[in-house]
C-alpha distance (Angstrom), angle and dihedral (degrees) to the residues before:
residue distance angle dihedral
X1 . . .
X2 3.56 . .
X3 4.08 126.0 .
X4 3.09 95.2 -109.3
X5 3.93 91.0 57.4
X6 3.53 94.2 40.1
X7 3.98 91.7 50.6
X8 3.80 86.4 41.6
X9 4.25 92.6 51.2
X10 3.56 93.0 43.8
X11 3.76 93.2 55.8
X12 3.66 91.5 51.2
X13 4.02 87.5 53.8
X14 4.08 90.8 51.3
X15 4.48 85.1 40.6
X16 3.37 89.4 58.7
X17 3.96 101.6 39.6
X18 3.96 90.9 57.2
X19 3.94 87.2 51.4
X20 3.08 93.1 47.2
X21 3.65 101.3 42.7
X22 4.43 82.1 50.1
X23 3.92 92.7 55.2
X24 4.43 97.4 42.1
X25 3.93 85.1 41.5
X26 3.64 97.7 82.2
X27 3.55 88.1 45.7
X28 4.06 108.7 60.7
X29 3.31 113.7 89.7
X30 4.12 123.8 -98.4
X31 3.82 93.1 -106.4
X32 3.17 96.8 51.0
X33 4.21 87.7 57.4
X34 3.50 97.4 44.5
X35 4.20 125.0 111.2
X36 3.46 98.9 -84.9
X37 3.92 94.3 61.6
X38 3.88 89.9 43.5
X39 3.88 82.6 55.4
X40 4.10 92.9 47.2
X41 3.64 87.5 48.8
X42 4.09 102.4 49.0
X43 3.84 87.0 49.4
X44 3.53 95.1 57.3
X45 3.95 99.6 39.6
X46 4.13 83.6 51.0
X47 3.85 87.2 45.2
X48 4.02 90.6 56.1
X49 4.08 94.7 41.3
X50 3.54 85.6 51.7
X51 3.74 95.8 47.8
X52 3.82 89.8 41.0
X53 3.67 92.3 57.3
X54 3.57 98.2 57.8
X55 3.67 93.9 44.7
X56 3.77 85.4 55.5
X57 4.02 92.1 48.0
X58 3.93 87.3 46.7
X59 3.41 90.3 52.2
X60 4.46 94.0 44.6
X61 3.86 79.2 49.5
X62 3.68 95.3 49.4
X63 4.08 86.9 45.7
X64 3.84 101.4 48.7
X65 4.15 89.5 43.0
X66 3.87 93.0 60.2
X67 3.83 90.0 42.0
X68 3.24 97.3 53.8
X69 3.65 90.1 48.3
X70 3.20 91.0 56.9
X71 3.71 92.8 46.9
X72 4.04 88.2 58.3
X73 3.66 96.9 42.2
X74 4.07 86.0 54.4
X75 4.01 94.0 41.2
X76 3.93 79.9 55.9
X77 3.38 96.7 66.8
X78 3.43 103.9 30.6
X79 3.92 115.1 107.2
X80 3.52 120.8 -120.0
């Protein structure tokens, strides 16, 4: 699939989770959209950012290490 289609798919996904997070809204019950869930549910959204962002670190670590590897191994053989 291209990036275009992906982007395009993926926007679809997030379209239709706002509508249908606008239609079931109405719907939950008031204790379950009172402060103490808004609390529960920043925690864990700041829990998975957090979580995300050193995945994505470990993985820009993991990236520059085997470049620069590779940058050694070809300075190596390089002639001077």
């Amino acid at each position: 699939m291209s990036g275009a289609g992906l982007g395009l798919v993926i926007f679809v996904c997030l379209l239709g989770a706002a509508v249908g997070s606008l239609v079931l809204h109405p719907r939950v019950p008031a204790a379950h959209r009172g402060e103490n869930t808004h609390s529960v549910v920043k925690l864990a959204i700041g829990m998975m950012v957090v979580m995300t962002s050193l995945v994505l670190s470990l993985l820009m670590t993991s990236a520059k290490t085997a470049f620069d590897q590779v940058d050694r191994t070809c300075a190596g053989s390089r002639p001077s």
